[in-house]
C-alpha positions as CSV (number, residue, x, y, z in Angstrom):
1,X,16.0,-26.9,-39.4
2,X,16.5,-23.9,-37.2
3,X,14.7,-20.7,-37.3
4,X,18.1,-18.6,-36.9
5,X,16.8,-14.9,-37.7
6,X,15.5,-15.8,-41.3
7,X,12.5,-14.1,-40.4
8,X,14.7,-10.9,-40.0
9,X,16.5,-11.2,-42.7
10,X,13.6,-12.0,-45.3
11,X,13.4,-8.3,-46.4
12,X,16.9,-8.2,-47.8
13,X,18.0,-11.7,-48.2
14,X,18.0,-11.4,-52.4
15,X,19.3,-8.3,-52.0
16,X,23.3,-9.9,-52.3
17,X,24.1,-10.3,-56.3
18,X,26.2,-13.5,-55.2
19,X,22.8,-15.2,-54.3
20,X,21.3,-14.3,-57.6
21,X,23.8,-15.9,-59.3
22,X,24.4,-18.7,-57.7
23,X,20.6,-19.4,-57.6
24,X,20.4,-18.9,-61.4
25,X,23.4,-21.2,-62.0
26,X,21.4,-23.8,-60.1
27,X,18.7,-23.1,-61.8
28,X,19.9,-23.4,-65.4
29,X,21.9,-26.5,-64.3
30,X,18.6,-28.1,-62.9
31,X,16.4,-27.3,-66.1
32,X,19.2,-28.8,-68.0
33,X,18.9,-31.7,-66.3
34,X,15.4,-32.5,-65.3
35,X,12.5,-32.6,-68.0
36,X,10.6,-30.2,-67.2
37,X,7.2,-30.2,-68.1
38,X,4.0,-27.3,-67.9
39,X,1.9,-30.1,-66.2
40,X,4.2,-31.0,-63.4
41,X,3.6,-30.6,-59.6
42,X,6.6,-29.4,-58.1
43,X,7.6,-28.9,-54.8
44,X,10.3,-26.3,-53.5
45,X,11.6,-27.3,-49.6
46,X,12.9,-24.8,-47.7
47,X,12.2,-22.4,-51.0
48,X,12.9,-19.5,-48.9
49,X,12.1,-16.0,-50.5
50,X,11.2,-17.9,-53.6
51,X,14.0,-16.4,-55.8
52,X,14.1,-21.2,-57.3
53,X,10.6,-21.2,-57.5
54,X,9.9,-18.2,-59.7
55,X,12.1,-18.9,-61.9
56,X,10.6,-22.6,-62.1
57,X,7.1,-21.2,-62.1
58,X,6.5,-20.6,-66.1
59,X,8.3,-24.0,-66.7
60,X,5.8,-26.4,-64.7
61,X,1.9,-26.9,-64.2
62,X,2.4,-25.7,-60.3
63,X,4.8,-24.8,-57.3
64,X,4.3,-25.0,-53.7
65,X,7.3,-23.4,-52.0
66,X,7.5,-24.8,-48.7
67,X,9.7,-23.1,-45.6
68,X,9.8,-22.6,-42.2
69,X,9.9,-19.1,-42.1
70,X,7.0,-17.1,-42.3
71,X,9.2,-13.5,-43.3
72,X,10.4,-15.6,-46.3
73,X,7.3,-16.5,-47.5
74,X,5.8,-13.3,-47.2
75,X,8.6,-11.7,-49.8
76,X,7.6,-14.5,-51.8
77,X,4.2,-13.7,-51.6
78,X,5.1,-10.3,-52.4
79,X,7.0,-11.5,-55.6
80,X,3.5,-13.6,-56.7
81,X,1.8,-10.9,-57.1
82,X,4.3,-8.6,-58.1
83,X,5.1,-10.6,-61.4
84,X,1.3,-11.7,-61.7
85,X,2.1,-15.8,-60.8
86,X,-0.8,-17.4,-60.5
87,X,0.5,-21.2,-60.9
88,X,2.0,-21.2,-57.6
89,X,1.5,-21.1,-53.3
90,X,3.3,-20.8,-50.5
91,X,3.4,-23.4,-47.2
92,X,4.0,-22.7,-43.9
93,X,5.9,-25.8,-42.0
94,X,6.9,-26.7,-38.6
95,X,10.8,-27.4,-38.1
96,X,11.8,-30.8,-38.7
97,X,8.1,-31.7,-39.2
98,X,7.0,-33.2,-42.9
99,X,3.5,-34.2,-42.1
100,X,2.3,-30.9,-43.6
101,X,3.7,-32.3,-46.9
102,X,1.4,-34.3,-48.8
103,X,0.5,-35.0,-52.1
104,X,1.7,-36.5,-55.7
105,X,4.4,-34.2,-56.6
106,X,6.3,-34.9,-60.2
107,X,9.5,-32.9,-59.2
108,X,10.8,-32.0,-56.0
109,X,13.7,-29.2,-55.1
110,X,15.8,-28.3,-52.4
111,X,18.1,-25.4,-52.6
112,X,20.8,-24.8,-50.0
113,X,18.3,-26.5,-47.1
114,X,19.4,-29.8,-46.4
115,X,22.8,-28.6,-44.4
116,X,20.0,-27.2,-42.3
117,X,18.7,-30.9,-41.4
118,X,20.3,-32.5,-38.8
119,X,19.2,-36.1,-40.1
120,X,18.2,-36.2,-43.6
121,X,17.1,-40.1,-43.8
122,X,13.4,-39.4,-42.9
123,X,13.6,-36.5,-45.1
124,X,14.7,-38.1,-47.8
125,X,12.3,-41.1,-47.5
126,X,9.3,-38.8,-47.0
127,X,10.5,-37.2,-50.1
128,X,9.8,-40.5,-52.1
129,X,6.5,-41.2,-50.5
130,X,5.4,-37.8,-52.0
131,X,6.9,-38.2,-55.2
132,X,4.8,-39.3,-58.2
133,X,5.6,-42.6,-60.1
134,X,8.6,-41.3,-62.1
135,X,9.2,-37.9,-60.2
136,X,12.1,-36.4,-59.7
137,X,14.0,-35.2,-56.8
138,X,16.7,-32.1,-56.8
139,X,18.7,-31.4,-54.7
140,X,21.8,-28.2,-54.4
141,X,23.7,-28.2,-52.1
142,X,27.8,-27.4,-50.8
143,X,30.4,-30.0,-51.4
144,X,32.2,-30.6,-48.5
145,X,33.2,-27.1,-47.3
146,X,35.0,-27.2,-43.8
147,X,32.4,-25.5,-42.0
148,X,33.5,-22.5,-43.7
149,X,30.7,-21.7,-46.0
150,X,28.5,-20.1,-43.5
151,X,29.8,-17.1,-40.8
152,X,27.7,-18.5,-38.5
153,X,26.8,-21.9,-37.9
154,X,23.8,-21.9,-35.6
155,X,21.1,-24.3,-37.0
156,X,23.8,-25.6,-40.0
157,X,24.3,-29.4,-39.5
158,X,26.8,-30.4,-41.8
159,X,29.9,-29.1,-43.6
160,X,28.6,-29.7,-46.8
161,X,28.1,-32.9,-47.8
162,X,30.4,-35.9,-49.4
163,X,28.7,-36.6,-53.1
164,X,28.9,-40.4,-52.8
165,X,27.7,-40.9,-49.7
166,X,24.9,-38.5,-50.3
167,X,24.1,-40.8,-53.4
168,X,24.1,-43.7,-51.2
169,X,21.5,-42.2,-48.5
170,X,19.4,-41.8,-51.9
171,X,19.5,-45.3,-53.0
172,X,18.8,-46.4,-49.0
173,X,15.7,-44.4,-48.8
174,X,14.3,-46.1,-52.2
175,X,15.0,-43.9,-55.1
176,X,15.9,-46.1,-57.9
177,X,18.6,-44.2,-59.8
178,X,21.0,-41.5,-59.2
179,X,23.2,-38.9,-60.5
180,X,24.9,-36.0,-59.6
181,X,26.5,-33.2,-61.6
182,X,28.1,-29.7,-60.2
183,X,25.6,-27.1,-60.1
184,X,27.4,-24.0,-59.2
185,X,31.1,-22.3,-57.7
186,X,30.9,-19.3,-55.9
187,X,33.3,-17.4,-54.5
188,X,32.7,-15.3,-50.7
189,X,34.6,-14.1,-47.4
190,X,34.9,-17.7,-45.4
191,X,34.6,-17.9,-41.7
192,X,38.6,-17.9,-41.7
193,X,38.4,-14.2,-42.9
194,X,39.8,-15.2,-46.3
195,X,37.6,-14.9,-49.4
196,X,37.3,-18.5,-50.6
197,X,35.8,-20.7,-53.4
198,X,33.3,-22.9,-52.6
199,X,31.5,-25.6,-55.3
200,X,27.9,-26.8,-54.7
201,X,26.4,-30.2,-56.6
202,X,23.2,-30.9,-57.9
203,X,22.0,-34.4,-56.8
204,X,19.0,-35.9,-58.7
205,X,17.2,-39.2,-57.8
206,X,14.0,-40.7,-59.2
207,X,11.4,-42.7,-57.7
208,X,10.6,-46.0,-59.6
């Protein structure tokens, strides 16, 4: 992943309507998906300001949001105790390092953060080796958008992301099933200068 100026823009990064919406979209597609249960560990990578994880907070047993940006954390530290959570944490990582991720989670989400990763094999096999017996991985992401999505591209590895191949990369790091759904359209200015529609897909795997 790469820094960019998240940290700078934590303070007003929910402050856009468009990301509330999209994030609630892929959050209503996800709980429609996924069993979620109130004594599930879940994990939320690159979770950001936290806008996924509070809204998946009341719904499992606990929530670590993980990121690399220590602004974004902070406004989701701010939200904790805002909205009195007390069934969830925050985790500082290293770029492009998973070591601080251990554990037995039961569910696993990913909003938005994998077009940050420039190779998403070892990610997606650590994934599995921290996944419970039966857990669940999540991930939301663009279909494949031209590398028009995003204004700026510093730090953004990939235009999206074909469905089917990312299915495959699931099956080669060891998940044992698969599906994908669409999660979410939303429409913005492009980098073209032309106000554009972009669709984002929810892929699911689960570990054996």
């Amino acid at each position: 992943m790469h820094l960019r100026c998240f940290d700078d823009e934590a303070a007003t990064w929910d402050d856009k309507p468009r990301r509330s919406v999209l994030i609630e979209d892929i959050f209503n597609t996800m709980k429609n998906e996924i069993p979620l249960r109130r004594d599930m560990k879940a994990l939320d990578f690159g979770c950001g300001t936290g806008a996924l994880a509070m809204r998946l907070a009341p719904l499992v047993g606990f929530i670590t949001g993980a990121d690399i940006s220590r602004g974004m954390l902070d406004v989701f530290k701010g939200k904790m105790v805002e909205h009195h959570v007390n069934n969830a944490e925050t985790l500082l990582m290293e770029a492009d390092r998973y070591d601080a991720l251990t554990g037995a989670y039961d569910l696993i989400v990913s909003s938005m953060t994998l077009h940050h990763i420039e190779n998403i094999s070892p990610l997606l096999k650590h994934f599995l080796n921290i996944l419970a017996p039966g857990g669940y991985l999540a991930i939301a992401d663009l279909d494949p958008d031209g590398g028009l999505f995003h204004g700026e591209n510093a730090g953004v590895f990939h235009a999206g992301f074909d469905r089917e191949t990312l299915r495959r990369s699931f099956l080669e790091a060891g998940f044992a099933t698969t599906r994908c759904v669409t999660a979410a359209e939303t429409e913005k200015p492009a980098a073209d200068g032309h106000t554009r529609r972009f669709s984002l897909f929810l892929m699911i795997g689960r570990r054996a």
